[in-house]
N, CA, C and O atoms as a GROMACS GRO file, in nm:
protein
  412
    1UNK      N    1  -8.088   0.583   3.010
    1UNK     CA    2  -8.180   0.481   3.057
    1UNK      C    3  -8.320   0.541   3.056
    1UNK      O    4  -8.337   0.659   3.087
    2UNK      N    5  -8.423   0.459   3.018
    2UNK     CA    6  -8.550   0.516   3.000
    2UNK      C    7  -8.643   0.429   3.130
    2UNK      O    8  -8.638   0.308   3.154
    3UNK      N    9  -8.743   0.554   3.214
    3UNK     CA   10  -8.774   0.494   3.309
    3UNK      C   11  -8.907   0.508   3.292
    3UNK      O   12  -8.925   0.594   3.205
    4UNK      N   13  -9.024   0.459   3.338
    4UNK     CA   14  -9.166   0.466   3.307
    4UNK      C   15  -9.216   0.461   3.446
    4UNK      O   16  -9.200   0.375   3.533
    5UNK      N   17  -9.293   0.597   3.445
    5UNK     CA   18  -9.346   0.612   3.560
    5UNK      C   19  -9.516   0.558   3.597
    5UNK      O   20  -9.556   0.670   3.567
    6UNK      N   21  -9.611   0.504   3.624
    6UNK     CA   22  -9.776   0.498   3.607
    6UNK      C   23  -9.775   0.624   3.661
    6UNK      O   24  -9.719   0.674   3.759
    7UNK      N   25  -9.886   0.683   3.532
    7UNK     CA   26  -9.924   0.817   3.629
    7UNK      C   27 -10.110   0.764   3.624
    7UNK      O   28 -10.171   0.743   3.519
    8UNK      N   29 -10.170   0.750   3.761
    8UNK     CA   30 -10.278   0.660   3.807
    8UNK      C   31 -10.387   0.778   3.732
    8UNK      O   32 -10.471   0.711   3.672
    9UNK      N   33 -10.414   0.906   3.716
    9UNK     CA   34 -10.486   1.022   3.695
    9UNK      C   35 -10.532   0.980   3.549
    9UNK      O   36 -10.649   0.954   3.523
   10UNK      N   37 -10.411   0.973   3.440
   10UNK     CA   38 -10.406   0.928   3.318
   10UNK      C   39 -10.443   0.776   3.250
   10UNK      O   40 -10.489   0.740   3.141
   11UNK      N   41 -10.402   0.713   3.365
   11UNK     CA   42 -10.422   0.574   3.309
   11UNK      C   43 -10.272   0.549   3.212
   11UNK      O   44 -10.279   0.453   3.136
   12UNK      N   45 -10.190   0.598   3.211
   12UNK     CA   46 -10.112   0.571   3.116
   12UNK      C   47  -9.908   0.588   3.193
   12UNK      O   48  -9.911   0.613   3.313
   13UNK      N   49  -9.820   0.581   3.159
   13UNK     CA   50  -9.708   0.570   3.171
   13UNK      C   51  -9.630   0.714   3.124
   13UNK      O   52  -9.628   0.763   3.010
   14UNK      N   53  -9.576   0.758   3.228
   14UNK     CA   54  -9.472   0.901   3.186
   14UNK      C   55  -9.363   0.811   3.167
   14UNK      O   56  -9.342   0.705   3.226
   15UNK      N   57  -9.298   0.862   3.081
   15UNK     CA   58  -9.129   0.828   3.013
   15UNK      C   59  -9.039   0.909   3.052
   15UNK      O   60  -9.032   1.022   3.004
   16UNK      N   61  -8.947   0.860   3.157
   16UNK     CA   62  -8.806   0.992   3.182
   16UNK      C   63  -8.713   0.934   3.100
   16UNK      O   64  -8.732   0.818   3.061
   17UNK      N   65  -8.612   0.997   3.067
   17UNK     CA   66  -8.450   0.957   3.077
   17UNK      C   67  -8.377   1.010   3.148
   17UNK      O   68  -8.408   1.121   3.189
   18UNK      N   69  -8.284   0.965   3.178
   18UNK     CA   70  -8.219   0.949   3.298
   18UNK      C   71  -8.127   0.894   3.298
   18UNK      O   72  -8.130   0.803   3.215
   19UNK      N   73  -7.975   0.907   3.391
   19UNK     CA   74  -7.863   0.826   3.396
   19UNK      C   75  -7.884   0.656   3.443
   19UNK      O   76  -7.992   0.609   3.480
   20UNK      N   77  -7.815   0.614   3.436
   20UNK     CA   78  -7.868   0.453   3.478
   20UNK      C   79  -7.799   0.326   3.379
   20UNK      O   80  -7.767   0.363   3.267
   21UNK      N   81  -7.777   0.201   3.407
   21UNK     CA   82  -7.676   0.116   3.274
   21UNK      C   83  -7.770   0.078   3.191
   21UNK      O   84  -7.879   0.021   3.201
   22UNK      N   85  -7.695   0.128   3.096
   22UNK     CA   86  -7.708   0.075   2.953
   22UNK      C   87  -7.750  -0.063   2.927
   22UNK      O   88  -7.808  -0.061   2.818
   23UNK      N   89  -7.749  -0.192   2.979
   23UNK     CA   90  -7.695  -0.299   2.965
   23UNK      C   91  -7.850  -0.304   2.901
   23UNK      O   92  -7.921  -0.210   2.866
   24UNK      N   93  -7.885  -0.498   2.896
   24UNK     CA   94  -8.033  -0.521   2.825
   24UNK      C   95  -8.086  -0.603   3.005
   24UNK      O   96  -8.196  -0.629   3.054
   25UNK      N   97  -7.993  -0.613   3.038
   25UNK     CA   98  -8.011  -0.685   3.208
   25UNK      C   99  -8.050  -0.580   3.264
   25UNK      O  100  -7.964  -0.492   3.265
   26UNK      N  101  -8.176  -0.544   3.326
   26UNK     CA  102  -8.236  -0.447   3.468
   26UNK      C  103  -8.190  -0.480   3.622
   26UNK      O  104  -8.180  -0.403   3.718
   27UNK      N  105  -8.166  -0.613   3.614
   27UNK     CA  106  -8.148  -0.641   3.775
   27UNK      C  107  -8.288  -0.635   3.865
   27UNK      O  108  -8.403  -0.661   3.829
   28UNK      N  109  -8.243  -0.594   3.983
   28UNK     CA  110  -8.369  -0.545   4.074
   28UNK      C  111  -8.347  -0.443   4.157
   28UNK      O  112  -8.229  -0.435   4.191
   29UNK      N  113  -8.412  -0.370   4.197
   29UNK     CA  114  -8.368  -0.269   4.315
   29UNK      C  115  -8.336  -0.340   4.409
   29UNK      O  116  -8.374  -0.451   4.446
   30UNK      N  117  -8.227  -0.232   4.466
   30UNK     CA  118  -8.241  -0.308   4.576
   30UNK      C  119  -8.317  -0.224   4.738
   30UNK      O  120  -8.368  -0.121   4.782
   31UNK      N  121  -8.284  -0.334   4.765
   31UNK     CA  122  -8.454  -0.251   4.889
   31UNK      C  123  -8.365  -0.154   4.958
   31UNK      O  124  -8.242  -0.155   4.968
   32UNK      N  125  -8.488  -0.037   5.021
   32UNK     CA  126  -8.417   0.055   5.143
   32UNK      C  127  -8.336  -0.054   5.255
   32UNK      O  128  -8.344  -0.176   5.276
   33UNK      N  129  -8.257   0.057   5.313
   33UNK     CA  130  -8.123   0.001   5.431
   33UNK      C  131  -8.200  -0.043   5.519
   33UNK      O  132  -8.267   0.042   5.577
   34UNK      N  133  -8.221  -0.201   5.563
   34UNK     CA  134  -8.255  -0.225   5.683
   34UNK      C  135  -8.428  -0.304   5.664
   34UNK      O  136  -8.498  -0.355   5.752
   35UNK      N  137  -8.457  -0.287   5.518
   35UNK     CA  138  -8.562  -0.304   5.498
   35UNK      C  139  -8.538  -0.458   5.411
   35UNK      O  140  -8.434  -0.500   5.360
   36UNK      N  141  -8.674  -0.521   5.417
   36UNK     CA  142  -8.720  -0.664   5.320
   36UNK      C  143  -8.812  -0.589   5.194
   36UNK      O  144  -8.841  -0.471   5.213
   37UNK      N  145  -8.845  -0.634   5.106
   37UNK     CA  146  -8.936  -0.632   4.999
   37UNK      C  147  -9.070  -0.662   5.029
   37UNK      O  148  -9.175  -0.609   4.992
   38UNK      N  149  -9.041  -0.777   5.119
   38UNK     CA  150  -9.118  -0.845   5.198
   38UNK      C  151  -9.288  -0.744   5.215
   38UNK      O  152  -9.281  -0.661   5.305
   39UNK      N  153  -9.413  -0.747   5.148
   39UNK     CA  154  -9.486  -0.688   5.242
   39UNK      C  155  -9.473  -0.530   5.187
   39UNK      O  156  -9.562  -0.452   5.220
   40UNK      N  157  -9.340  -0.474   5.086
   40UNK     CA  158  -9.378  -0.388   5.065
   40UNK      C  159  -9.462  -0.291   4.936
   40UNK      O  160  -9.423  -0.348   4.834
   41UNK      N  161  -9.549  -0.184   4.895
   41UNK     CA  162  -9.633  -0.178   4.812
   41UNK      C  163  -9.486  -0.098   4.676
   41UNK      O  164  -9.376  -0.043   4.680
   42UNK      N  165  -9.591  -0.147   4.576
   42UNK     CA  166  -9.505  -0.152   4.477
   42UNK      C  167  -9.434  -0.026   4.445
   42UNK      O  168  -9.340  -0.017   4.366
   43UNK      N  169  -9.486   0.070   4.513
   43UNK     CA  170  -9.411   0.195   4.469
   43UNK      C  171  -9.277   0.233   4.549
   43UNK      O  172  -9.186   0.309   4.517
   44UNK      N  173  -9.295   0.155   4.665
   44UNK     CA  174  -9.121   0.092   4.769
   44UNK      C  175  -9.074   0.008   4.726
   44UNK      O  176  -8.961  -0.011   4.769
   45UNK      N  177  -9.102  -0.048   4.666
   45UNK     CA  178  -8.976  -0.143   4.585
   45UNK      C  179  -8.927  -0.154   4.448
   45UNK      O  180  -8.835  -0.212   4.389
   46UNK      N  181  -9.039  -0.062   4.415
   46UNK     CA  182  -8.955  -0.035   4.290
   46UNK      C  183  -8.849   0.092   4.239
   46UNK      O  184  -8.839   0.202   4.294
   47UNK      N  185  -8.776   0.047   4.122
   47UNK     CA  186  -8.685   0.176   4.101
   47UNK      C  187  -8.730   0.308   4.120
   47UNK      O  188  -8.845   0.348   4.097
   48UNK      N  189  -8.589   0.406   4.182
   48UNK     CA  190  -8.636   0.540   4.197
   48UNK      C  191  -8.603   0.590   4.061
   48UNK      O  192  -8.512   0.533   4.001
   49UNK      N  193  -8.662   0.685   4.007
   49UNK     CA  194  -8.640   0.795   3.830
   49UNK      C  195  -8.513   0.904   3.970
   49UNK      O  196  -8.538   0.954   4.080
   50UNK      N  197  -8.386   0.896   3.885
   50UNK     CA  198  -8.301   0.935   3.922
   50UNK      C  199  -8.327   1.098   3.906
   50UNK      O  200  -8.351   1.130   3.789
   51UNK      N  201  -8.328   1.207   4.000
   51UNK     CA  202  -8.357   1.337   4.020
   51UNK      C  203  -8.311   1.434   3.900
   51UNK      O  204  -8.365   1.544   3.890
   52UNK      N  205  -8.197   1.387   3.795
   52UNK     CA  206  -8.119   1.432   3.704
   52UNK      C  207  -8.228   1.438   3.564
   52UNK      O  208  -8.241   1.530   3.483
   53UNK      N  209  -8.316   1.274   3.573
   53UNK     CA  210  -8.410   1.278   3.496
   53UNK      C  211  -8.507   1.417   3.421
   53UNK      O  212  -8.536   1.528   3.467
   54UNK      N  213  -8.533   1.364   3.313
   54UNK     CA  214  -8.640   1.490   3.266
   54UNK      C  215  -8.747   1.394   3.145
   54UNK      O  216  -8.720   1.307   3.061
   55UNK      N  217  -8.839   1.444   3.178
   55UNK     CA  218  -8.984   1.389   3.130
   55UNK      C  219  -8.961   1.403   2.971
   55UNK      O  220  -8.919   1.508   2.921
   56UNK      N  221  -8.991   1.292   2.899
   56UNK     CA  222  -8.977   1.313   2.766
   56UNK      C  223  -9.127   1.236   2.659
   56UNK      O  224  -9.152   1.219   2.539
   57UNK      N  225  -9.195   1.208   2.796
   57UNK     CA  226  -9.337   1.182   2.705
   57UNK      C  227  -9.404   1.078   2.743
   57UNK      O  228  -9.371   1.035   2.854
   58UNK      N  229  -9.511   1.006   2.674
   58UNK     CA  230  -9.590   0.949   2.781
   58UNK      C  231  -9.666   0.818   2.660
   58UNK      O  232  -9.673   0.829   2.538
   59UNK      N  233  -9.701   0.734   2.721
   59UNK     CA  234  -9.767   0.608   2.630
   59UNK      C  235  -9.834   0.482   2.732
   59UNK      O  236  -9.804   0.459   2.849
   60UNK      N  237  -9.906   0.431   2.671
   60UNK     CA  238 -10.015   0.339   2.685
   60UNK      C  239  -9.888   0.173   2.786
   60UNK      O  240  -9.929   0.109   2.883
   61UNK      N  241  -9.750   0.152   2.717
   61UNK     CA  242  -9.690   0.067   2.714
   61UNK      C  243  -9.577   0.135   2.855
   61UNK      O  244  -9.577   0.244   2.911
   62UNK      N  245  -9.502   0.028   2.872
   62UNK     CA  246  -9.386   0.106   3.004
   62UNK      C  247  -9.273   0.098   2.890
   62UNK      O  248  -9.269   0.000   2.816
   63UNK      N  249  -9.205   0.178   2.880
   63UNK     CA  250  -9.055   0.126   2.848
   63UNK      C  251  -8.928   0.100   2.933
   63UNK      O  252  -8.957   0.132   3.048
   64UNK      N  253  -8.818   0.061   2.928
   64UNK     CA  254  -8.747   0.075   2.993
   64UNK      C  255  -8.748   0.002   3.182
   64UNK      O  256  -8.802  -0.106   3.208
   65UNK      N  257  -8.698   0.066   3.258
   65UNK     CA  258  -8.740   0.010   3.392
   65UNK      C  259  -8.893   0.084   3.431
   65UNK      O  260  -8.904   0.204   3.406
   66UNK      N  261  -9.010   0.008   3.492
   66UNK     CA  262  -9.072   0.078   3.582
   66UNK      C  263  -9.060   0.131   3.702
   66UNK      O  264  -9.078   0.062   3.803
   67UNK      N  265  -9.036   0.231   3.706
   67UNK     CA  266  -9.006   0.332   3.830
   67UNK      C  267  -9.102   0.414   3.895
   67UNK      O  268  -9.213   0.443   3.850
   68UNK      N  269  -9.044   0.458   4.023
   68UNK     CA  270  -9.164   0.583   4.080
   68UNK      C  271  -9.070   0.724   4.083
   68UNK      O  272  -8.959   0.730   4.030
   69UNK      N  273  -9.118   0.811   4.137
   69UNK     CA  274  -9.095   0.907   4.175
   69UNK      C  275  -9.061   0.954   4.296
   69UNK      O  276  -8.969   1.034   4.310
   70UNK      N  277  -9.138   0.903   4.403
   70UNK     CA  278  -9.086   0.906   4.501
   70UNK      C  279  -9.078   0.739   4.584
   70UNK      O  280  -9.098   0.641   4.512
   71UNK      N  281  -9.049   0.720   4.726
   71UNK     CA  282  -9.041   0.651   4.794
   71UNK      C  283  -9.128   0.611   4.860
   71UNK      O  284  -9.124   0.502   4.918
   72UNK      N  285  -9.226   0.692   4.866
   72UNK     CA  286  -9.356   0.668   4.911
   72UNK      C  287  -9.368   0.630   5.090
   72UNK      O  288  -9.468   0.582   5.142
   73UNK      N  289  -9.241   0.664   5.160
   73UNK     CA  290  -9.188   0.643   5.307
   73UNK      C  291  -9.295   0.740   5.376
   73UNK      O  292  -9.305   0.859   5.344
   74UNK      N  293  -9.356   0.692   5.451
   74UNK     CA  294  -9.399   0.779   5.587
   74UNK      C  295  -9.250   0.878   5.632
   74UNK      O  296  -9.253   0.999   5.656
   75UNK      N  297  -9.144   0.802   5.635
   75UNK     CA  298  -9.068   0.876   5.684
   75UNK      C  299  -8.957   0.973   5.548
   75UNK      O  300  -8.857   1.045   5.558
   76UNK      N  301  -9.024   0.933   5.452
   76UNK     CA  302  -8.930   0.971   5.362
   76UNK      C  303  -8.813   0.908   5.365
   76UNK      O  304  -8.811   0.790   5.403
   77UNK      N  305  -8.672   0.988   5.320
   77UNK     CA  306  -8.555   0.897   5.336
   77UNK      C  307  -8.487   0.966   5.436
   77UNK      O  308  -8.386   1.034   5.417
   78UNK      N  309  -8.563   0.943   5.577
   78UNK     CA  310  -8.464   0.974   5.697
   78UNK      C  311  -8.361   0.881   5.740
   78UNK      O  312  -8.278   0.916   5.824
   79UNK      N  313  -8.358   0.749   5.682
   79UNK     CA  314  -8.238   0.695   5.729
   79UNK      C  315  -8.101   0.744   5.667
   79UNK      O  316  -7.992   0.732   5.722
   80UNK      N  317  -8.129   0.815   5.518
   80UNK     CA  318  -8.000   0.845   5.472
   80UNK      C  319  -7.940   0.938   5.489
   80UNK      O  320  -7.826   0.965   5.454
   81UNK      N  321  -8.084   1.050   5.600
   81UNK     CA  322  -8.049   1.192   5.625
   81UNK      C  323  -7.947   1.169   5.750
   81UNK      O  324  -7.844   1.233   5.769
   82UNK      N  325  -7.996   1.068   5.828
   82UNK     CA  326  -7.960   1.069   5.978
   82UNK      C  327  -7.830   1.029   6.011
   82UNK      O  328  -7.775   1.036   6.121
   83UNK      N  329  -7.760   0.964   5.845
   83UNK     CA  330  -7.603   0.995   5.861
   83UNK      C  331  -7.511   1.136   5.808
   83UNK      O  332  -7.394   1.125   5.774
   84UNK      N  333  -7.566   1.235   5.806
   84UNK     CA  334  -7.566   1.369   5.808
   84UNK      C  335  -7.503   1.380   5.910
   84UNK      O  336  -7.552   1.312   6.000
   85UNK      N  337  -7.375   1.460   5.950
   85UNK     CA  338  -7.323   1.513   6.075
   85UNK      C  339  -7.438   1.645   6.095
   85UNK      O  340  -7.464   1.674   6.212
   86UNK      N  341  -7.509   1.729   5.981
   86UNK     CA  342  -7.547   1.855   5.980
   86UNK      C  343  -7.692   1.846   6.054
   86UNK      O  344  -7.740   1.934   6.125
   87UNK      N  345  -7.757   1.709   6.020
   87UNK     CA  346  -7.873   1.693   6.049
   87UNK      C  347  -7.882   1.629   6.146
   87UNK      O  348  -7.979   1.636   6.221
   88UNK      N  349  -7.756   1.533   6.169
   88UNK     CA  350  -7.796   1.512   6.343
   88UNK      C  351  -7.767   1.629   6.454
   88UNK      O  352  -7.834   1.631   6.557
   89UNK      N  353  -7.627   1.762   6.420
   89UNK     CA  354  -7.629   1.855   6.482
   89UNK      C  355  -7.750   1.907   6.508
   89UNK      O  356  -7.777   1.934   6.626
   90UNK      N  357  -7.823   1.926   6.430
   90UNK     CA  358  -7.937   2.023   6.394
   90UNK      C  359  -8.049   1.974   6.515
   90UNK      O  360  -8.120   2.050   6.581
   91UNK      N  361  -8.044   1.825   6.525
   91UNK     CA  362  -8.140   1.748   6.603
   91UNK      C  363  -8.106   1.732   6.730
   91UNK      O  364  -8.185   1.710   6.822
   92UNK      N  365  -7.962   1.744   6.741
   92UNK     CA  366  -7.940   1.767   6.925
   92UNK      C  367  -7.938   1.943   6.930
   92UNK      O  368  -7.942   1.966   7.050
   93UNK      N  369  -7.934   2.062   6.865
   93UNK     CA  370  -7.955   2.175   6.912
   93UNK      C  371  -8.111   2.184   6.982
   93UNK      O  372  -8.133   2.244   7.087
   94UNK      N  373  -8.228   2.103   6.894
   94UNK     CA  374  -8.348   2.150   6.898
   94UNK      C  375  -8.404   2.029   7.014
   94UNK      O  376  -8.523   2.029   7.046
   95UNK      N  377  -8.352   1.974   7.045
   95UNK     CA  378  -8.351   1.890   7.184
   95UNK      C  379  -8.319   1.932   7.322
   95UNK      O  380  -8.363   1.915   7.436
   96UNK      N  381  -8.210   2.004   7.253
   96UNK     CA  382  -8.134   2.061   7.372
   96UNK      C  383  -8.210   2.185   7.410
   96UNK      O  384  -8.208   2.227   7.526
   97UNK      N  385  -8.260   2.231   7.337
   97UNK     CA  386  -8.401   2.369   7.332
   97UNK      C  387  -8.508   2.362   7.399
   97UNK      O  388  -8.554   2.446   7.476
   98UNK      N  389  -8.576   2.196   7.351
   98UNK     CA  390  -8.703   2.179   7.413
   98UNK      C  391  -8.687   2.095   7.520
   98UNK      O  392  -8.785   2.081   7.594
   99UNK      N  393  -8.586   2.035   7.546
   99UNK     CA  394  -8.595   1.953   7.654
   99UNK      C  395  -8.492   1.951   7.783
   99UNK      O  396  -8.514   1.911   7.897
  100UNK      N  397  -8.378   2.006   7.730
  100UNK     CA  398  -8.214   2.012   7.817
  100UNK      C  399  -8.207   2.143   7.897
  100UNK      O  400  -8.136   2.139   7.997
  101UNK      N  401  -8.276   2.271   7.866
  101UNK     CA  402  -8.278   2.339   7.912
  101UNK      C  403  -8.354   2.328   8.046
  101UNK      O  404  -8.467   2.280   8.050
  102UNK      N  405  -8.282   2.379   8.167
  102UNK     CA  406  -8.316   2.405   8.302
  102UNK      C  407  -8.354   2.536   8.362
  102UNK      O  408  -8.265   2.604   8.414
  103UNK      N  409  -8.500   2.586   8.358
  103UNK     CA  410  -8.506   2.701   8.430
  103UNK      C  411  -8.477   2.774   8.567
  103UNK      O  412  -8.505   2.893   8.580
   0.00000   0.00000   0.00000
């Protein structure tokens, strides 16, 4: 699957490939967990360039899906971290550090 990134510096479109369907149908993303589209800027709602991706060149035109790079979240993607058993451990040790402890 070929994904087209705007790179705003250039004025122009990076090209990844990347895993993703084949088909001639794109669909739509679908939005973060918990979230609307509603209101959000185009670089949150549109496709993510899958991490596997690798840059294969660049042009005036998009091909393929337009995508970003990142998520562009204030919070990043802490909702997907926070079903982590490792990362919620991690978050009641350092609670329990700064706040649970009784001198």
């Amino acid at each position: 699957m070929r994904y087209s990134v705007y790179n705003y510096d250039r004025r122009q479109y990076d090209y990844y490939d990347g895993p993703g369907p084949k088909g001639t149908h794109a669909g739509s993303p679908k939005p973060a967990r918990g979230r609307s589209q509603l209101g959000a800027t185009p670089e949150q709602a549109a496709w993510r360039v899958p991490a596997t991706a690798r840059r294969v060149g660049s042009g005036t035109m998009p091909q393929g899906r337009v995508a970003t790079l990142s998520a562009a979240d204030p919070l990043g993607d802490l909702t997907s971290e926070l079903s982590n058993p490792w990362v919620l451990g991690a978050i009641g040790v350092v609670l329990y550090y700064c706040y649970g402890r009784h001198k």
